[in-house]
N, C-alpha and C positions, 0 to 999 in steps of 0.2 A: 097237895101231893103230886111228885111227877109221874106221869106216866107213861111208857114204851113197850110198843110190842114189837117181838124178837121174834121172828119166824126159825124155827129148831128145825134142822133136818138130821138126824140120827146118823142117815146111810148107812154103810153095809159094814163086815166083819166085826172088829171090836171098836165101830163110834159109837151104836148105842149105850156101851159100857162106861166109854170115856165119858161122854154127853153128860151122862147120868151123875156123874161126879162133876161134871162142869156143873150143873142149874144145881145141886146142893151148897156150890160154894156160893152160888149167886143169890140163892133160898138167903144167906146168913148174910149178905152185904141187902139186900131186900130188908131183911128185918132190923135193921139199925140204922136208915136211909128214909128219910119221907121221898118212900119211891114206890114205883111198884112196878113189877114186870110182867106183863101178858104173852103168857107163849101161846104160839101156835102149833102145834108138834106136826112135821108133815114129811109125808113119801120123798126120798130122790135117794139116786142110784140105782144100783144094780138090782137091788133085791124089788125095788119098786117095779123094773121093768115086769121082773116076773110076777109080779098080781096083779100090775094096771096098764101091761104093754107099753110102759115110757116109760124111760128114767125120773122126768119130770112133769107129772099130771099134773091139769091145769088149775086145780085146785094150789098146786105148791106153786106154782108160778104167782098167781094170784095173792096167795097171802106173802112175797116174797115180797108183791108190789107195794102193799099196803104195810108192811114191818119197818120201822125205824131203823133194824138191824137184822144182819140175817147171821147165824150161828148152824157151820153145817159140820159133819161128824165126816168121818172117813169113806172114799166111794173105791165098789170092786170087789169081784167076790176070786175065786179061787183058780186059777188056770183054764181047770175043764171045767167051771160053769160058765164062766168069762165067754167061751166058746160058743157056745147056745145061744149070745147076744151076737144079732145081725152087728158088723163093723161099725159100720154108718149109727146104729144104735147103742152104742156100749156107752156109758157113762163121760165118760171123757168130752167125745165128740157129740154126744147129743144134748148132755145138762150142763154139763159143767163148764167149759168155754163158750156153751152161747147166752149162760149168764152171766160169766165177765163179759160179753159183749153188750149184754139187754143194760148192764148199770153202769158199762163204761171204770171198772172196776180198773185202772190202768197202775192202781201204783202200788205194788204187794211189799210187803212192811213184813221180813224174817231174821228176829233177833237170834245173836247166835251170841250166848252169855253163861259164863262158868265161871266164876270166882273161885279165887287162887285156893282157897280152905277144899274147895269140890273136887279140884285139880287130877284125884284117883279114880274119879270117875272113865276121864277122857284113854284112849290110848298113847295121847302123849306123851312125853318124859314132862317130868315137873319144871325140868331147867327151858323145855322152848315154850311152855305155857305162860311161866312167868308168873307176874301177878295175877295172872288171869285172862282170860278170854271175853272182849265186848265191843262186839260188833254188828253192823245193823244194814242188810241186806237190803236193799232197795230193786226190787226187778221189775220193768216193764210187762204189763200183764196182757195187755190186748192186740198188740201187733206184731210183728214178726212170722217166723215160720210158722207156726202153730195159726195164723190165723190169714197164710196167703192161700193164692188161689193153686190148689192139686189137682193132677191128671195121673191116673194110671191107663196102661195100656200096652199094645204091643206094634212095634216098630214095625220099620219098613226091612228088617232083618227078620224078623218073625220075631222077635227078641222082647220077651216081658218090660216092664220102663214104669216107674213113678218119678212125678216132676214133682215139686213144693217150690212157690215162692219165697225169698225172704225178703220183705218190704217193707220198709218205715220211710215216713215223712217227717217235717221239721216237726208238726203239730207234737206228734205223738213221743218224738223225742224232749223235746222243750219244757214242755209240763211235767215228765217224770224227771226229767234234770234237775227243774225247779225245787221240786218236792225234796230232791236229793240234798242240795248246796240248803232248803231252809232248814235241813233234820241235820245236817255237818253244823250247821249254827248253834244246835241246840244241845253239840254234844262237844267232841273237842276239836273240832275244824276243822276235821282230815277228810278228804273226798280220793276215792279208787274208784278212775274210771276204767271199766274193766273192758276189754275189747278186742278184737282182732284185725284193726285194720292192715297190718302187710298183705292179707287175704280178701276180704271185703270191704267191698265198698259202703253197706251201710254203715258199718264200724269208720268208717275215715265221716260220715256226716255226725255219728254220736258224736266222735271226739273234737270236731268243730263244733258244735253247737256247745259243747262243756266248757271250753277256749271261750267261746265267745260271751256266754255264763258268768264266764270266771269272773268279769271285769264287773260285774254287779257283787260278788261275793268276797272281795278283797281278803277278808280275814281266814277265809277258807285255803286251806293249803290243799291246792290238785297233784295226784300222780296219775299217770295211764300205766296200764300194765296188760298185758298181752292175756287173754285167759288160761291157757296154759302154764303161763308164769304165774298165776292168780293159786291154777291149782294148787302148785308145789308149793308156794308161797302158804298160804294156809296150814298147811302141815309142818312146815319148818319156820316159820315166822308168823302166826296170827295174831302176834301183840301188835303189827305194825300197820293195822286196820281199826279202822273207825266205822266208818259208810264207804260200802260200795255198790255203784251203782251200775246197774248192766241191763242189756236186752232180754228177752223173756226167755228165751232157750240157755244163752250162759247163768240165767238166774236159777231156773230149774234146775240143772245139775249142781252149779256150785254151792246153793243150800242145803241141798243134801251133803253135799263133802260135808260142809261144814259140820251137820247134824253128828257124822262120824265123827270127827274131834275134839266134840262135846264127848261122844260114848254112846251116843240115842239119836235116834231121830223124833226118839220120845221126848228131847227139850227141845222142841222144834213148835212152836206156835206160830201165828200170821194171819195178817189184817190184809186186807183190804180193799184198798179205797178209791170209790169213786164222786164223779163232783156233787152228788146227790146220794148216796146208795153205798154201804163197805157192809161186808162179809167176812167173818172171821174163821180160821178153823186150822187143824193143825198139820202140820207140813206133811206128815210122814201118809203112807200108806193104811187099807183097811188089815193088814195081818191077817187072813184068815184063818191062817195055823194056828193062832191063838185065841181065837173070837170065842167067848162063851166060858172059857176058863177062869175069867178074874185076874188074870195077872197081869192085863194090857197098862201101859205108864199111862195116867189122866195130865201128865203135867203140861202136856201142849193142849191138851183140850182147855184145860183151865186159865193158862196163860193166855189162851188164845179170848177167855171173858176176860181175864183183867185189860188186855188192847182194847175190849170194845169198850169196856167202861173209861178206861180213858179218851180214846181217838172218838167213840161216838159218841158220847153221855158227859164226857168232863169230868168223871168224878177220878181225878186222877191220884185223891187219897186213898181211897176204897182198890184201886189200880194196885198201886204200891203193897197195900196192904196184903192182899193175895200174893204178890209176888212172894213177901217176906214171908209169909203162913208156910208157903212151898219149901224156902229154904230153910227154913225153920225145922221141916220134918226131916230133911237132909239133913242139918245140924246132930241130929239126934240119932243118929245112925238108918233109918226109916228105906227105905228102897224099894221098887218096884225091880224084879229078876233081870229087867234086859239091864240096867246100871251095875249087876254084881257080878265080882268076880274071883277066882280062884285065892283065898288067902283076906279078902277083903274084910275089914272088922264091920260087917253090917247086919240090919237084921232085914230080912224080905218079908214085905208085906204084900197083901193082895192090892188091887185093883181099888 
C-alpha cells in the first residue's frame, strides 16, 4: 500500500467548510486505491494568528516540511478584523508568500474550464463561449513585485512615498516558460505570452526568453499579447486561448477575470508546483460573508485534490474521476447559490 502525508491547512472564512468536502472526496478515492492518506490537520492564517500570534506556527511549518503534499483552504478574515493584524503580520505577507518562497513553489497551474452544456452558468453570451471555455493559466509564482525589495517613507518634500521593485532574471523566467511550452504540448499547442513590454522592461526579457524557447518547441504555435489586450480578449474571445503564460502580478488578476466568465471564482482551483514541494488550494478568497452558513461552492476545493492526485500522486484516473463526479452533479441540475441565477432551471444545494 502507498502511502502520503498531506499536510491540511483549513484557514479562515469558508475553507474549513470547503476542506471538509475536499478530504470526503478523497475519503472515497482512499477507499478503492491501495492507498492511504495521512493528514495532518494544521493552524495557518488569519484565525491562527489570533490563538498562536502567527499566521504560521512552527508546528505547520514543520509538518508542511515533512508532507508529500500540502492542501490549504482559504486565508483572511473580514475588513475590521483583518485590521487588528499588524501589516507586516497579515496572512499574505507573513505565511503565505514566504511559503512559496520556503518550496520554490514558482509554477501556479489555474484552469479555467466550462464546457459548452455549463455555458448558463458564465455571464457570457453562449454565441462568444462557443464550444466551451478551456484554458490553462500558467503564472509565475515567486518573483516579480510581490516578492522585490519595498521602501515606505516620506521624501525630501515631506511627501508620504512607497517604492516596490519589479525584478526577474533569466533563471526565474526560463523555467516557468518551460513548464509552459511542455503543458501547450500536452494540450493543443497554443502558447499566449501575456505581457507588457511597450512599458517594461522585464516584459521585453519574458518575451525573448519565449522567442528564444520557441526554437525547442516547434510544434507550439506562440502569440504575445499585451495584458490589457489579454483582458478584453477573454471576455470577447476566450475560445482563442489554450495556455497562457504571464508573470505573477498579470497572473493574479487575470485568474480571477477569468474566474468571472466561468460565473465563480468558485470553479477556480490550482496547484502548485515546486522542484520538490506543490501546494494546492483554491483560487478565490476566504468569503467571510458567508463562512458558517453552508452555502460556500467546494468545487475548487475539490478540484484542487483531484490536481494533487494527478500532478503529485499520478493517479490521474482517480484525477479525472472527480472531475466528472463534479460535472456530473452539474449535469443534474445540482448547484451551490453563487452559480444561480434569476430564471435558471436549477436546484440549490448546500455546501
Amino acid at each position: 500500500m502507498k502511502n502520503y502525508r498531506l499536510c491540511i491547512m483549513p484557514g479562515d472564512g469558508i475553507g474549513p467548510e470547503i476542506m471538509r468536502e475536499g478530504i470526503k472526496a478523497l475519503k472515497v478515492i482512499e477507499a478503492r486505491n491501495d492507498v492511504n492518506f495521512e493528514l495532518m490537520e494544521m493552524p495557518f492564517g488569519a484565525g491562527a494568528w489570533f490563538e498562536f500570534g502567527t499566521c504560521c506556527p512552527d508546528e505547520t511549518r514543520n509538518s508542511c516540511d515533512q508532507a508529500d503534499a500540502i492542501v490549504k483552504g482559504t486565508v483572511g478574515l473580514s475588513h475590521e478584523e483583518s485590521r487588528k493584524i499588524p501589516i507586516d503580520e497579515q496572512p499574505e505577507r507573513s505565511a503565505l508568500l514566504p511559503m512559496r518562497r520556503r518550496y520554490d513553489t514558482f509554477a501556479n497551474f489555474r484552469p479555467v474550464y466550462l464546457p459548452k452544456a455549463f455555458n448558463h452558468f458564465s455571464p457570457l453570451k453562449p454565441e462568444i463561449i462557443g464550444d466551451g471555455i478551456d484554458i490553462m493559466i500558467i503564472r509565475e509564482l515567486v518573483g516579480g513585485i510581490y516578492f522585490g525589495e519595498k521602501e515606505v517613507g516620506t521624501n525630501d518634500q515631506g511627501l508620504r512615498y512607497a517604492r516596490e521593485v519589479l525584478e526577474y532574471d533569466e533563471r526565474l523566467i526560463q523555467r516557468t516558460v518551460k513548464v509552459a511550452f511542455e503543458t501547450a504540448m500536452k494540450r493543443r499547442k497554443k502558447l499566449h505570452n501575456i505581457h507588457k513590454s511597450n512599458v517594461l522592461k522585464s516584459s521585453i526579457l519574458w518575451t525573448d526568453i519565449i522567442m528564444e524557447m520557441a526554437v525547442d518547441f516547434p510544434e507550439v504555435e506562440v502569440q504575445h499579447m499585451l495584458v490589457d489586450a489579454a483582458a478584453t480578449a477573454l471576455c470577447l474571445n476566450p475560445a482563442q486561448f489554450d495556455v497562457m503564460v504571464m508573470e505573477n502580478m498579470f497572473g493574479d488578476i487575470l485568474s480571477d477575470q477569468a474566474g468571472g466568465i466561468l460565473g465563480s471564482l468558485g470553479l477556480m482551483p490550482s496547484a502548485c508546483l515546486g522542484p520538490e514541494k506543490a501546494y494546492y488550494e483554491p483560487s478565490h478568497g476566504s468569503a467571510p460573508d458567508i463562512a458558517g452558513k453552508n452555502i460556500a461552492n467546494p468545487y475548487s476545493m475539490i478540484g484542487s485534490f483531484a490536481m494533487m492526485l494527478d500532478m503529485s500522486f499520478g493517479m490521474r484516473e482517480e484525477a479525472c474521476n472527480l472531475w466528472n463526479a463534479m460535472e456530473s452533479v452539474f449535469a443534474k441540475g445540482y448547484t451551490t447559490g453563487d452559480l444561480s441565477r434569476a430564471g435558471d432551471n436549477i436546484r440549490i444545494v448546500s455546501t
